[in-house]
C-alpha positions as CSV (number, residue, x, y, z in Angstrom):
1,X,78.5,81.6,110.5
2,X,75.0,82.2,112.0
3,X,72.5,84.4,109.9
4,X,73.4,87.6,111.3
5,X,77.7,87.4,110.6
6,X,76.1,86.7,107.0
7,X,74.1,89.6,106.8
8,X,77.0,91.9,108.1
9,X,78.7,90.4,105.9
10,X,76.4,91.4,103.4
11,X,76.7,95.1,105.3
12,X,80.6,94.7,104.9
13,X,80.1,94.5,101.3
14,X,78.4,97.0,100.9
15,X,80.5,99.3,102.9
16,X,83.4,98.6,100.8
17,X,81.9,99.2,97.4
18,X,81.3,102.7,98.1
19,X,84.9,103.0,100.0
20,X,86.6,101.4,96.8
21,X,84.3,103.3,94.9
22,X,85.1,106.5,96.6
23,X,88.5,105.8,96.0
24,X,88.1,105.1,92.0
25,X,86.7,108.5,91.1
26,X,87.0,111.1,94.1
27,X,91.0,111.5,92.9
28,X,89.8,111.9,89.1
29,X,86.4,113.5,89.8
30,X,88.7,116.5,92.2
31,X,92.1,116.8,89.4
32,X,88.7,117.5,87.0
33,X,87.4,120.8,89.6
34,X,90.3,121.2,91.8
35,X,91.7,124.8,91.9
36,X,95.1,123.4,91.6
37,X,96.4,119.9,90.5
38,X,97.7,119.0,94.0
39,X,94.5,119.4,95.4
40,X,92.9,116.4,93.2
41,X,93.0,113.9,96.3
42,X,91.4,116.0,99.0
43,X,88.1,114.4,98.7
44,X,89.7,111.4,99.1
45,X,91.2,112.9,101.9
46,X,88.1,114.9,103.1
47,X,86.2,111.3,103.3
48,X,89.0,109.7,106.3
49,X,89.0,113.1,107.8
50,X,85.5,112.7,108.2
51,X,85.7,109.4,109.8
52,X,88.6,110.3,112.5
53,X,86.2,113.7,113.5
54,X,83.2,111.3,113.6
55,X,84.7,108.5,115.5
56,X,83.9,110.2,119.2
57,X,80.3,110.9,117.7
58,X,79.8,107.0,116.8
59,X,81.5,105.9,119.9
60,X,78.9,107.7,122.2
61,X,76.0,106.6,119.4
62,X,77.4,102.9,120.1
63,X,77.1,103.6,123.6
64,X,73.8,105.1,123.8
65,X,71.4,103.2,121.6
66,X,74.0,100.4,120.4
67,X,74.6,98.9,117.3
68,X,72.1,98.3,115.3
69,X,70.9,102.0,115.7
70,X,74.2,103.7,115.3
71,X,74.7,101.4,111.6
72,X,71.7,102.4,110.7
73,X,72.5,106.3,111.2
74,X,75.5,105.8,109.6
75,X,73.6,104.7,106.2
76,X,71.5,107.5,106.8
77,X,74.4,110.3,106.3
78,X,75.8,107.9,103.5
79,X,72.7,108.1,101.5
80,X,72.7,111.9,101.7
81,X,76.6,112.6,101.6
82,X,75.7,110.8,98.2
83,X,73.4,112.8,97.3
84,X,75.0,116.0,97.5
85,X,78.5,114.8,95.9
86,X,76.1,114.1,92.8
87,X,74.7,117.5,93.2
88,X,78.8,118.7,93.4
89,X,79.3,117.5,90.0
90,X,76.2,118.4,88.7
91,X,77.0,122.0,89.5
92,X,80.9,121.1,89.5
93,X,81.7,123.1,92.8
94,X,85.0,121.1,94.1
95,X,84.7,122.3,97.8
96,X,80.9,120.9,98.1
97,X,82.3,117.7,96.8
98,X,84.8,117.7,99.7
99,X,82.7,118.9,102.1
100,X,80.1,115.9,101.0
101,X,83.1,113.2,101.6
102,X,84.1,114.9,104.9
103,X,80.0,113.9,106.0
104,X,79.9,110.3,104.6
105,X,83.0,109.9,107.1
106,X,80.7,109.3,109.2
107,X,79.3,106.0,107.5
108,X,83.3,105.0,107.2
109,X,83.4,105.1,111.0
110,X,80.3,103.3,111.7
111,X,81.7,100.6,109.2
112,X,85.1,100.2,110.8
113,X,82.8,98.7,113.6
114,X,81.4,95.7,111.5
115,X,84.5,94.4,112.3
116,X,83.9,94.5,116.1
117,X,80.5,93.8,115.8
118,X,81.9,90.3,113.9
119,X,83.1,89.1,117.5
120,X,80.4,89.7,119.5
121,X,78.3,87.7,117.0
122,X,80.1,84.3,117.3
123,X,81.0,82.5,120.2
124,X,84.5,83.5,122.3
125,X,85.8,80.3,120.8
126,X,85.5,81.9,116.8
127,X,85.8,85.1,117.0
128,X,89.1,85.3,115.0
129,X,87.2,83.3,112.1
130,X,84.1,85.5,112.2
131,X,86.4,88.9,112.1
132,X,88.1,87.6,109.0
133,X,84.8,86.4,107.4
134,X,83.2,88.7,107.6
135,X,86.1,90.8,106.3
136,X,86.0,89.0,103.6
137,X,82.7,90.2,102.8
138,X,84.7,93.2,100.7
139,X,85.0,90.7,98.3
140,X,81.8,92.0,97.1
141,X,83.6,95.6,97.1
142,X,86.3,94.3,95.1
143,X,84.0,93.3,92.5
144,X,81.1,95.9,92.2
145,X,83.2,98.4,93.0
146,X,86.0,99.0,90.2
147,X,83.0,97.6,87.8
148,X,80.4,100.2,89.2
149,X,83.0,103.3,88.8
150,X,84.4,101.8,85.5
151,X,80.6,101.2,83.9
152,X,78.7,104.2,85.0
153,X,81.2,107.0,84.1
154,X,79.2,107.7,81.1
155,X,75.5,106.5,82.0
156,X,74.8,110.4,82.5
157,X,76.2,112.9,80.2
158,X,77.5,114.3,83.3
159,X,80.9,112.0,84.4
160,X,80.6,109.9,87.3
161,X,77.2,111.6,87.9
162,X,75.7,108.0,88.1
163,X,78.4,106.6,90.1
164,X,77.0,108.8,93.0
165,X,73.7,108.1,92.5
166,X,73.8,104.6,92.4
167,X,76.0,104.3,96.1
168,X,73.1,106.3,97.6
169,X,71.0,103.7,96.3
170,X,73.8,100.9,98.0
171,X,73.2,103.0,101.2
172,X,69.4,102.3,101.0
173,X,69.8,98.4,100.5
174,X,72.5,98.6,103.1
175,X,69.1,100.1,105.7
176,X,67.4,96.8,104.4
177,X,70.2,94.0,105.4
178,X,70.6,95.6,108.6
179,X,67.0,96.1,109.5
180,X,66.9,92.1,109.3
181,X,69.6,91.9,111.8
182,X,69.6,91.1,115.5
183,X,72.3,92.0,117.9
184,X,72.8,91.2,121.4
185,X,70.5,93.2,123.8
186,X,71.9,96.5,124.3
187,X,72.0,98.1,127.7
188,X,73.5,101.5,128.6
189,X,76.4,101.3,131.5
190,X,75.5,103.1,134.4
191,X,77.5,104.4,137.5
192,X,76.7,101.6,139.3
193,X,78.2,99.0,137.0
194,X,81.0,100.7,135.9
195,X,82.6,101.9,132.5
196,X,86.0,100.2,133.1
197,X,89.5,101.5,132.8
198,X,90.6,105.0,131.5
199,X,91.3,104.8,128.1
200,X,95.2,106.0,129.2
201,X,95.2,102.8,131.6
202,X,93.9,100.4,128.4
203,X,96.9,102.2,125.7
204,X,99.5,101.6,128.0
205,X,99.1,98.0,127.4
206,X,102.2,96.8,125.0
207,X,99.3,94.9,122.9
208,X,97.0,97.6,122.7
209,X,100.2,99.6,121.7
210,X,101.0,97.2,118.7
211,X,97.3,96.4,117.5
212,X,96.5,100.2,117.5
213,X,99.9,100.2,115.3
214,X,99.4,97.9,113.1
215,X,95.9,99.0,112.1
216,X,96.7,102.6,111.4
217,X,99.7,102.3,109.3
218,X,98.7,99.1,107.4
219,X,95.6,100.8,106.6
220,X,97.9,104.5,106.3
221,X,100.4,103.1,104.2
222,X,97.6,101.3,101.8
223,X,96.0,104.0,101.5
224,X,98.8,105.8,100.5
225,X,99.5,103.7,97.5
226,X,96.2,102.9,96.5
227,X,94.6,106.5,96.5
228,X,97.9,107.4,94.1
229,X,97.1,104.5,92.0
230,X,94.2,106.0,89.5
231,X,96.6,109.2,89.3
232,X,99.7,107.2,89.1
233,X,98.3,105.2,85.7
234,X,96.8,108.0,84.3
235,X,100.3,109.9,84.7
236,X,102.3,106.3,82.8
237,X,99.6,106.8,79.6
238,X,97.2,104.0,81.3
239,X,93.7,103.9,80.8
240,X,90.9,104.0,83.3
241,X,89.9,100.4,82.6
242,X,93.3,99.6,83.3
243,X,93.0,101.3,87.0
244,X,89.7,99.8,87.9
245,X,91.3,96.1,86.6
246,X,94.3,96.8,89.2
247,X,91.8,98.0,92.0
248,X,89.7,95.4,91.1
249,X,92.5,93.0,92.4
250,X,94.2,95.1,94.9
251,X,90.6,94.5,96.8
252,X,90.0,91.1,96.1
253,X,93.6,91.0,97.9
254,X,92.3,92.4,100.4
255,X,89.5,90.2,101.4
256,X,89.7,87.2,99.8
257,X,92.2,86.0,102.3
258,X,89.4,86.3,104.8
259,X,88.1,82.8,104.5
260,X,91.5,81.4,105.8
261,X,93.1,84.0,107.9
262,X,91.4,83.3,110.6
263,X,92.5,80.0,110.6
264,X,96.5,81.1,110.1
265,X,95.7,83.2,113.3
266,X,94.2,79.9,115.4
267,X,97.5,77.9,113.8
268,X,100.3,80.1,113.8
269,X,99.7,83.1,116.5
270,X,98.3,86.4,116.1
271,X,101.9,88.2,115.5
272,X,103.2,86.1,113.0
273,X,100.6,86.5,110.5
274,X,101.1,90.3,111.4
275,X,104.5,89.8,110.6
276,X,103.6,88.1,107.3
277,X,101.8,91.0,106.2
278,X,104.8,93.4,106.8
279,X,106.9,90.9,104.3
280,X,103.6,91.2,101.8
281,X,104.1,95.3,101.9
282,X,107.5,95.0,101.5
283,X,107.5,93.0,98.5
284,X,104.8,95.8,97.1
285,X,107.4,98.2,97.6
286,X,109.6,96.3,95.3
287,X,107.5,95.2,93.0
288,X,106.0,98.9,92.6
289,X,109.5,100.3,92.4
290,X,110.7,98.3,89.5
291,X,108.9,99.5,86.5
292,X,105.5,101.2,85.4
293,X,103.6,98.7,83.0
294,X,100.5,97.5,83.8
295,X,101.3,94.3,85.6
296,X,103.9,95.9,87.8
297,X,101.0,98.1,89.1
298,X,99.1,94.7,88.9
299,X,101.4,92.4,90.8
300,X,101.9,95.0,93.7
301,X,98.9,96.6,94.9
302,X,97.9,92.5,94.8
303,X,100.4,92.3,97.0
304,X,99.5,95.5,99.1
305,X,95.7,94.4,99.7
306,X,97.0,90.9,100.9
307,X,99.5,92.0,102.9
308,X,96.8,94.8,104.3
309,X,94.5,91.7,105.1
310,X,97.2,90.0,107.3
311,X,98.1,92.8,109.3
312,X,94.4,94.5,109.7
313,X,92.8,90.8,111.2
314,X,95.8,90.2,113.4
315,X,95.7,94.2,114.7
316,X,91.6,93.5,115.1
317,X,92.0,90.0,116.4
318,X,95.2,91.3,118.8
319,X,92.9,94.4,120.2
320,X,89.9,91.8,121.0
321,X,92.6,90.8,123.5
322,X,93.4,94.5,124.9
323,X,90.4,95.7,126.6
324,X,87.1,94.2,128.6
325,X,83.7,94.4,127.3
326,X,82.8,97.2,129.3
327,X,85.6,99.2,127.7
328,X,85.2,98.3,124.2
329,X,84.0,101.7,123.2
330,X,86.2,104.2,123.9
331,X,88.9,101.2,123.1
332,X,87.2,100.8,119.5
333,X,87.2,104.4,119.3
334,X,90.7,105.2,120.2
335,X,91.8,102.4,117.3
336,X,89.8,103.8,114.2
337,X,90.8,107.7,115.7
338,X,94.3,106.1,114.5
339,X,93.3,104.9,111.5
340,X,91.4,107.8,110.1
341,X,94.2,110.6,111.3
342,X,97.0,108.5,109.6
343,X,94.5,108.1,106.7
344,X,93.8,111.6,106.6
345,X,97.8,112.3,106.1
346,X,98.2,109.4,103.8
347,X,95.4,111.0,101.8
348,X,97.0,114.2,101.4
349,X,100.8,113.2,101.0
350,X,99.4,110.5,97.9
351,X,97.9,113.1,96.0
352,X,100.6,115.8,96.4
353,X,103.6,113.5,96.2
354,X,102.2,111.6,93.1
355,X,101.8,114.5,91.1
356,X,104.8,116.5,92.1
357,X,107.7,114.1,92.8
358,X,106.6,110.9,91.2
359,X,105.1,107.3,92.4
360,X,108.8,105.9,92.7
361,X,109.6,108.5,95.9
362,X,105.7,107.9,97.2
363,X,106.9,104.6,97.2
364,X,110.5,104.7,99.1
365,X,108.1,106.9,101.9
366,X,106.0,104.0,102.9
367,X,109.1,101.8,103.5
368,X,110.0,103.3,106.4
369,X,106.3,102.9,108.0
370,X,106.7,99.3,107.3
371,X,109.9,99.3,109.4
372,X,108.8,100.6,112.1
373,X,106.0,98.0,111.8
374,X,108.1,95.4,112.0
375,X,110.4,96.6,114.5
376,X,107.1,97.4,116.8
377,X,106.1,93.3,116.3
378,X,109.1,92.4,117.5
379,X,109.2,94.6,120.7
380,X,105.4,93.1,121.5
381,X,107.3,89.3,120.7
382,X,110.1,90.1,123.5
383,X,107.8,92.2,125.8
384,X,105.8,88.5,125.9
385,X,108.4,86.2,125.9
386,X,109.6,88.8,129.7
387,X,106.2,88.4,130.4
388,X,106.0,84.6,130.1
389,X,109.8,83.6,131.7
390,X,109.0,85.9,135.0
């Protein structure tokens, strides 16, 4: 870890406080205006559609003036996407709320870099162990986020008013940490040296295939269950204090395994710590499906953000693999589009299955995601072993 895979660390942090953040109070704030009670999730939704239409603008951002430029716009539209979803529940007008979350995509899909930038930080030799640490910078998301969302509900007579107002303030220091950083010297590719493969040449690639996979429904089917969850306790007679314990967890789940997942990856292989995290989400399944108390929710989004962290390092640490330096844009690009459009329908279906049919049957539909998951690790296992024996 040199000084600048701390401070993005630091940036990762950040990032994640107002994405756990988001999710904490968007559902609630939207059942609160929403025109119907279906509709409560869409600015959770509104904030991954966002991301998935920015992607193309960040990639050519990236490409243009490079990293440390394109983070810093991103913290930009955070800090006034902030600004006007505080403005939304000042004047409680539900579709200026979504339209606010659908604009701070746009900080979402410059922070699904960090990752990315992790490797070109460290040398070739650690790039799986500066991925995961600095993943594991959401730590600090686990933490001030559920707090942050759980505390300031009632600073302001206005609900969740503060919340708002203090992530455009997070956006701010987040301008700060990265205005300390230094990234390699960026140069834009010309005609002469060449901007690779076609993107359709680089996602014909059996590992491309399975990293982009793995990466867009372990974060989908996540998503899908965490976004439900605030609704989900509040539907069993739980409290809010209750939900921002479980999310508290369910994110500290999610990063905490960073400090030694790298190190998995460098022992055991890339695909079997994939595989791992299928087996995690799989046991959330169960664990969710078995009863409604507190620890049931407690136990299995645990299990959910741990089994997340497994599968999103190996799909990041398996990509790395995929595509040459030259190509790492549109690569990067094409990945987090995945993501954010099976985020955007996870988004939706939580909200509308949760309320209408129940968190048991939102919980049989991400089973078969994880399948497929499994059965795609496999295919990638056999396509290598071919690949190795010829």
């Amino acid at each position: 870890m040199n000084r600048n895979l701390w401070l993005l660390t630091a940036l990762q942090g950040l990032f994640l406080t107002n994405n756990v953040t988001f999710i904490a109070i968007n559902g609630l704030v939207g059942l609160s205006m929403a025109p119907y009670a279906w509709m409560a999730t869409l600015p959770v939704m509104g904030y991954v559609v966002g991301g998935a239409l920015a992607t193309p603008l960040v990639a050519r951002s990236q490409m243009r003036w490079g990293r440390k430029v394109s983070f810093q716009l991103g913290l930009l539209v955070s800090l006034l996407a902030c600004a006007a979803a505080a403005w939304a529940v000042v004047v409680h007008s539900f579709w200026l709320l979504v339209a606010a979350t659908v604009v701070a995509g746009y900080y979402s899909a410059n922070g699904q870099l960090y990752r990315f930038a992790a490797a070109e930080l460290a040398s070739a030799a650690a790039r799986e162990k500066a991925v995961s640490l600095v993943l594991a910078g959401g730590l600090l998301g686990a933490i001030a986020g559920p707090n942050l969302a759980a505390h300031s509900r009632q600073w302001l007579s206005t609900p969740f008013l503060a919340a708002y107002l203090a992530l455009a303030a997070l956006s701010v220091l987040g301008m700060l940490v990265l205005w300390g950083m230094r990234f390699p010297a960026h140069t834009t590719p010309t005609s002469q040296q060449g901007h690779g493969r076609s993107l359709w040449a680089i996602a014909r690639q059996p590992t491309f295939v399975v990293a982009c996979l793995g990466a867009a429904l372990g974060y989908g089917v996540m998503n899908l269950l965490m976004a439900a969850t605030p609704l989900a306790m509040q539907q069993c007679g739980l409290g809010f204090g209750d939900a921002a314990l479980v999310l508290e967890w369910h994110v500290i789940g999610m990063f905490a395994p960073g400090f030694f997942t790298g190190h998995l990856i460098k022992r055991w292989g890339t695909l079997p710590i994939m595989a791992l995290g299928v087996l995690l989400n799989l046991l959330c399944i169960a664990v969710a499906l078995a009863g409604v108390e507190l620890h049931h929710f407690l136990v299995a989004l645990t299990l959910l953000g741990v089994g997340w962290n497994f599968l999103f390092t190996g799909s990041t640490t398996l990509a790395l693999a995929s595509y040459r330096p030259e190509e790492k844009d549109r690569a990067q690009a094409a990945i987090n589009f995945a993501v954010f459009a099976v985020m955007s329908l996870s988004s939706l279906a939580s909200g509308a299955l949760v309320i209408t049919q129940g968190w048991s049957l939102l919980n049989w539909s991400s089973l078969p995601l994880m399948l497929l998951m499994a059965a795609a690790l496999w295919w990638l296992q056999r396509q290598q072993r071919t690949s190795h024996s010829s």
